[in-house]
Structures are given as C-alpha cells and as structure tokens.
N, C-alpha and C positions, 0 to 999 in steps of 0.2 A: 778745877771744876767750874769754877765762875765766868772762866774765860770761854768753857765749850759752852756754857748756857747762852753765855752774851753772842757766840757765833750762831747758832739757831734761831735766836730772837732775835737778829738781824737780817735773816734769809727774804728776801723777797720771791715775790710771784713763786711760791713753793711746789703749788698742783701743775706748774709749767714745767717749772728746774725739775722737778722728779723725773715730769715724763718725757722732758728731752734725757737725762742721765740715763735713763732705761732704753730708750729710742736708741740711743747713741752707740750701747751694747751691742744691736742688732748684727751691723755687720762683724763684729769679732767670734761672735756666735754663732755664724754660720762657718765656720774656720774648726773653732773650737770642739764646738758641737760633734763634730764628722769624726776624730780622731780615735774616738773607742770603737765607731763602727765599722772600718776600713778593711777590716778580716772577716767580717760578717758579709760585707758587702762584695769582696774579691771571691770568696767561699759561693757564694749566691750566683755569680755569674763564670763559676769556673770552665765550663763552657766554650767559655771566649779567650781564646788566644795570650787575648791583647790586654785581658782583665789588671793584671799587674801594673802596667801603667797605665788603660784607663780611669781606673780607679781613683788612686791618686791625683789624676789630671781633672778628674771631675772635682775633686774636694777642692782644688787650687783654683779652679775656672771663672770663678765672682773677682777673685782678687784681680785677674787680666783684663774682665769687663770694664770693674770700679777705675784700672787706671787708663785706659783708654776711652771712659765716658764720662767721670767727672766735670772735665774742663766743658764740657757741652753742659752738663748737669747745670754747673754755675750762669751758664747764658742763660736759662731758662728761668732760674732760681732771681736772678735781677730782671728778667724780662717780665715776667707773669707772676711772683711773688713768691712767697717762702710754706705758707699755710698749706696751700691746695696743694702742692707738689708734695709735700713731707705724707700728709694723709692717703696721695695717691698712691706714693712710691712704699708706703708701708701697708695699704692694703694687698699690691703686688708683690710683695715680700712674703706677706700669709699663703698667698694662696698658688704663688709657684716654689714656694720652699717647701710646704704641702704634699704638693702636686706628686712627688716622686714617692708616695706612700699606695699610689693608688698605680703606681707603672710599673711594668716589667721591662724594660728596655735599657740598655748603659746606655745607647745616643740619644733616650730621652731623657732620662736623667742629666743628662753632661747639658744637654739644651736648657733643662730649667735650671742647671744650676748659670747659664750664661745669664740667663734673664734674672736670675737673683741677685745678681754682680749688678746691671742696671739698677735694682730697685735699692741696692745698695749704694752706689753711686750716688745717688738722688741724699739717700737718708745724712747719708755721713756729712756731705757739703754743704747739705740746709740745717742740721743739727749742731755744728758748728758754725752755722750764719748765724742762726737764732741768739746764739750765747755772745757773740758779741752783741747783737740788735734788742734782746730782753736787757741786760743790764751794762752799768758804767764797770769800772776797770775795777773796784774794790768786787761785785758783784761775779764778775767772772772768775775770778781767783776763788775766788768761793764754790762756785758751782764745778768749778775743773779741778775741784781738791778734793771736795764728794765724790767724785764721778772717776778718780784714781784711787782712792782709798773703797770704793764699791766695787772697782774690777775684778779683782783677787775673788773675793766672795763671789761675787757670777760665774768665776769662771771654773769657779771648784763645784759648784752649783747644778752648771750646766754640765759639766764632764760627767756628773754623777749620774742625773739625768737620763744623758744620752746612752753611756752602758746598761741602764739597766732596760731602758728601752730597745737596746738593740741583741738585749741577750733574748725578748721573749720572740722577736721576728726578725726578720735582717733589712728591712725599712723602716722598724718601727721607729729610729731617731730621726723621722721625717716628720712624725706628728709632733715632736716639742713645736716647731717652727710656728704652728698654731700659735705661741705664746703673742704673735706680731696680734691677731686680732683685739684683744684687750688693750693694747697700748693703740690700735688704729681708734679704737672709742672713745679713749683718755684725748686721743690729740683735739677731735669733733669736740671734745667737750671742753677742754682749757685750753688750747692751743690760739694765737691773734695772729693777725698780718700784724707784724711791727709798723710803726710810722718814723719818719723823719723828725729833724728836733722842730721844724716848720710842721707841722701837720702832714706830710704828704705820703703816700703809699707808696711801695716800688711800682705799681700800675700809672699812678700819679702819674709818675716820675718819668715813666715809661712813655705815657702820649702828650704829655706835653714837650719831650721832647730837652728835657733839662739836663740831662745826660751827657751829652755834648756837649751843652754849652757850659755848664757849668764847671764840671768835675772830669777833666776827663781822665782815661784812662789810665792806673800808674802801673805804666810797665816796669821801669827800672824796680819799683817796690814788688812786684810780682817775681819779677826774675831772678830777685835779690830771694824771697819767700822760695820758692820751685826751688834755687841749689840747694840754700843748707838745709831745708826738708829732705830734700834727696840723700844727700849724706847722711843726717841723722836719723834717717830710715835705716841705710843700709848698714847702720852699725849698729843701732837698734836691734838688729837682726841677725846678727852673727851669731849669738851664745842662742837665741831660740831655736836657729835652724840646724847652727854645726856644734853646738855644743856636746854634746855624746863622743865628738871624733876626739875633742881636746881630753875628756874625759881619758877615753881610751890608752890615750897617749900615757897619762899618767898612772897606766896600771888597771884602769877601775874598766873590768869589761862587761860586769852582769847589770842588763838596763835594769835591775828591781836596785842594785845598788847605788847606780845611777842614780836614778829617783829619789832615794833617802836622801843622798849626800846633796839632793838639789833644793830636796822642799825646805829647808830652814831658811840658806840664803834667799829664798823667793820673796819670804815673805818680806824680804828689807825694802821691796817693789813699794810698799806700805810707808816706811821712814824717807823712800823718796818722795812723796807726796806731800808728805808731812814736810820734808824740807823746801819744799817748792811753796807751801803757803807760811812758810814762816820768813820767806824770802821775799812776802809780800808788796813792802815797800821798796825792794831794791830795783834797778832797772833792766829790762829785759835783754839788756847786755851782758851785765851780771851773770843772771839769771840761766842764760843759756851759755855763757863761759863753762857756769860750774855744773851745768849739765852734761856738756863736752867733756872736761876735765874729767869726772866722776866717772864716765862711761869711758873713757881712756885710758884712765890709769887699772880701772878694771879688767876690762880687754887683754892689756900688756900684760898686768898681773899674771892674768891666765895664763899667757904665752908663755912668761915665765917659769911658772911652777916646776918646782922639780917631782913635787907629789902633789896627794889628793890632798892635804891640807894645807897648803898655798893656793891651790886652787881653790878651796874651799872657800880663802881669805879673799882672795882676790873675787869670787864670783860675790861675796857681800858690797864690795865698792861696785861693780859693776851693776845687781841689782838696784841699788839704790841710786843709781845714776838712771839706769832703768825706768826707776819709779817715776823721774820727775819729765821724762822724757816726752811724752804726748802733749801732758798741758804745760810744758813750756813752751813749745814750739808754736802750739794752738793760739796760745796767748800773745804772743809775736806778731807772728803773722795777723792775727784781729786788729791789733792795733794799728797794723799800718794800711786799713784798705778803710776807704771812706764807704757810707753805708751804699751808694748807687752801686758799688761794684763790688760790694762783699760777698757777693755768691759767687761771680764767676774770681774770683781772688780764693776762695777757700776749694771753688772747682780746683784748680790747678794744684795749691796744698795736696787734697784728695788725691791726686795723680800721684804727684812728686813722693806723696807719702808709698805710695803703692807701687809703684817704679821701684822705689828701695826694695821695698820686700822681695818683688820678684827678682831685681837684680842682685841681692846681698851673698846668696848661696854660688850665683856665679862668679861673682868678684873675689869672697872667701879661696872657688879651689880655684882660681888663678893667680893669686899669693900663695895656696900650699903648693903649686907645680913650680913655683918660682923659688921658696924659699926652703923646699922639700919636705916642711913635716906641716900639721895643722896647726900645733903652738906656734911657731914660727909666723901661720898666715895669720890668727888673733895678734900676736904682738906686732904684727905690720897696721891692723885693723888700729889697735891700741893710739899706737904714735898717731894716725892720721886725727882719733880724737883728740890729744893731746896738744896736737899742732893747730887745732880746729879752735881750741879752745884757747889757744892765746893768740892767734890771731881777732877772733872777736871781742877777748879782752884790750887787743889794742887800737882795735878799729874805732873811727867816730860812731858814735852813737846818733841812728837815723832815726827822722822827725817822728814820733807817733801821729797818729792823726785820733785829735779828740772826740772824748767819749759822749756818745747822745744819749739823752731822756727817751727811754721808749714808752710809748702813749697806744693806747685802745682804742 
C-alpha cells in the first residue's frame, strides 16, 4: 500500500499525463467503438449490395490512413511542433467522427472515416512524442503502466457505450466520438510545446537550421524501430483477429462461449503491465526478450492445445505477454530517437505498428494454407516469437540516447 501511495506522489505534470493517457485512447476507440454497431449499420443500409463488406471496410478504413500517413504525420510533428498539431488533429477527430451521425451515405461515411485515420495519425505519433519529451525514462515507465492498466477499463467502457447507443438509432455510436471535444479543451488548457535540455523549441530548432547540423538523422535506429514494431504488431495481433478460428478447432463453436472462456484470461492484459513496470530497472533488451517470449510461448501454447482448457492455459501467457506489449515497444523505441527527430521516429513506429495489424490476418491464413489447420498457423506464429525473443536476448544491446529535462 506504501509503495502504490509513493507511486502517485511521485507522478509529475499530472493534468498533462492524464490527458495524453485519455488522448492516446482515441485512436483504439474508434476501432473498438464500431464493433457492437456493425449489424445495425449492415441492417440500415441493406439496400446496398455491397453493404457486407463495405461495412466492415469502413470500420477498418482509419487503420489504412494511420499507416500510410504517420511517417508524414512525424515530419510535421518535428517540423512545426508537437502542441498545435495534437489540438488540431483532435479537434478533426470530433468533428468527422461526428460527422457520420448526421449522413445517410456508406461513401460518406467510409470518406470520414478516411479522414478520421489522418487525425488519428497525427494523435497517436504526437502523443507518444510528448511522453518521451514531458518526462525522463523513470517518468515514462510510469505514465505507460497507467495508460496499460487503464485500457482494459475504456475498453469495456466504450463497448458498453456504443451498444447502447446503437440499439436506440443505427448511427447513434457516432455521437460517443464527441467524447474528443472535452479532451480538445483539456489539451488548450495544460497541454506545452516541450523544449530542448538547451532551451530550444522544435520551431527553434527548425530555423535556425540545427537539424542538420547537429543531429542528424538516425536511420539505422529507425529501421532497426520499423522491423521489430512490425513483427510485434503482427503477433500482437493474431489471438485478437483469428482467435475464434483456433477456438473452433478445439470444439468450442458458440461465440457466447467463446466470450466466457475469453474474458478471464483477458484480464491477465492487466498482470502484463504490471510486469512491465516491475521490470523497471531492467534494460529494454530484457524487457522486450520477455515480451517476445511471453507472447510466444503463448501463441504455440494455443497451437497446441488439444482442448479448451490448454487453451485456456495457454491464452493467460499469451495475454500477459499481451499486456506488456505497446509500452514496451513505445518505450524502446523513445529511447533511441534524439528529441529533433522524435516525431518523425514515432511517425514511422505508427506505421510499422499499423502495417502489423493490417498485415497479421494475412500472414495468419497464409501459414493456415501452408500448415493446413489454424492451430498449426498460431504455433508457427508462436516459434517466430519465441526465436524473436532470443535472438534480442543475444543481441548487443543498442546505445539509448539520453533522457532530457522538459521545461515550459
């Protein structure tokens, strides 16, 4: 109890960290959000032929934006600053997430949801610029352990939300999105351009042209960031996208059973966070070995199983590998980009992170056509963690780049 009070009274810049943790929800929200409406929404425009997969295509349409506009997102983000973009990109958030509450059209809906992906884009790369650029390395281990042990709860939150909003009209889960305006007021209100440990602003930094000369670009450190993002996306993403088919395999075919047998191990998402900030002082080699590992030997597990309760076993390591998976990787990657080129270094994160997603379910049934069942194609998923994870256990361990004092 001593030790939770000393972590609280240790929080800095509190009215910030909240409202980037809240901010930073946004784009999973708009994801998440959509999934209890999707037969309201198919129902509404039955009409249309094509409603079955436009549908669908609509709900997934931000994620194609975010990772084909990030890496621009980050140019911007070190070009013109961190402040005005986050404020801008989150008032364009409200007001075309909105927007589809007041349309009758599926190509205009699918249009705002493109342009919701852009403001997404923007939130996600500056919101993860900021938590390196607000605090030192103890500081962000902190704020990215709140902001994984808070997931869970939003996202049970929002799901709730959204059903019931969409049981009274079949747009009405367009009005949650509104929720962006109150946090667009929080940002106006506490939100600063970070500075350099020198005084200087990214605008600074910008015209006088220090950029160049100073710091330049680190690609190898970027390129090195972009793969295993990429990877650890697309395994990330396996038990959320195809987890039902593995399910299936062991017997278990009604999705309400499904569901039970899922929501206990979920919550172990929770003990992954928890082990990622008690893994504090360890080094982000570590750190993301035993992330790898965790989500590997879970994976296989699955593959494994002969029934629903090896699965069951196995989906808790998997979970809990799970948990630790966003803010380890965040916190990686922060470390190794100097503040001039932090936003276009978290742009490309953004990408690589979103590249996984959309490529995971492809990759998935191209090991189940190869290995012929879906358990099969998680325990191929499994090994690649598993090999992922000892290879960065044996790799050198690459220079971080030191943490600065952010000033007002």
């Amino acid at each position: 109890m001593r030790s939770l009070i000393d972590f609280f009274r240790r929080l800095s810049l509190v009215p910030q960290g909240i409202t980037i943790v809240v901010a930073g929800f946004l784009p999973i929200f708009a994801i998440v959000s959509m999934f209890p409406a999707i037969p309201a929404i198919i129902d509404h425009f039955a009409g249309d032929p094509d409603a079955r997969w436009k549908v669908p295509m609509m709900v997934s349409a931000p994620g194609l934006t975010i990772a084909l506009i990030a890496p621009f997102a980050g140019f911007f983000v070190d070009r013109f600053g961190r402040r005005p973009l986050l404020i801008g990109a989150t008032l364009l958030y409200g007001i075309v997430g909105t927007a589809p509450f007041f349309l009758d059209s599926l190509n205009a809906l699918i249009a705002c949801r493109l342009l919701l992906g852009l403001a997404e884009a923007a939130i996600l790369t500056i919101v993860n610029t900021l938590i390196a650029d607000y605090w030192d390395d103890r500081g962000r281990k902190d704020w990215l352990f709140l902001q994984g042990i808070c997931g869970p709860f939003f996202a049970s939150g929002v799901i709730l939300m959204s059903g019931a909003a969409s049981s009274v009209r079949w747009n009405g889960i367009f009005l949650v999105y509104a929720v962006a305006f109150p946090i667009f007021i929080a940002m106006i209100a506490w939100l600063f351009e970070p500075r350099r440990a020198d005084g200087a602003t990214i605008a600074d930094i910008a015209q006088k042209k220090e950029m160049a000369q100073r710091t330049p670009f680190p690609i190898a450190s970027v390129a090195l960031i972009g793969g295993v993002t990429l990877v650890a996306s697309a395994l990330y993403y396996v038990f959320i996208i195809s987890g039902s088919l593995a399910w299936r395999e062991v017997g278990i075919m009604d999705p309400a059973r499904i569901g039970q047998l899922t929501a206990i191990p979920s919550l172990f998402v929770m003990l992954g966070a928890v082990i990622f900030r008690l893994m504090g002082n360890m080094s982000h080699q570590v750190k993301l070995a035993t992330f790898f590992g965790l989500l590997g030997v879970g994976l296989a597990g699955i593959g494994l199983a002969p029934d629903w309760r090896w699965l069951t076993a196995a989906l808790i390591v998997q979970q809990t590998g799970a948990g630790m998976a966003v803010a380890t990787i965040i916190l990686w990657a922060q470390s190794m980009l100097p503040f001039e080129h932090r936003g276009r270094g978290m742009g490309v994160w953004t990408a690589c992170f979103f590249f996984g997603q959309f490529s995971s379910p492809w990759a998935v049934h191209q090991a189940e056509t190869i290995v012929g069942t879906m358990q099969g194609a998680f325990l191929a998923a499994g090994l690649i963690g598993i090999i992922a994870a000892i290879l960065i256990g044996l790799a050198r361990t690459p220079r971080a780049v030191p943490s600065i004092a952010p000033a007002e």
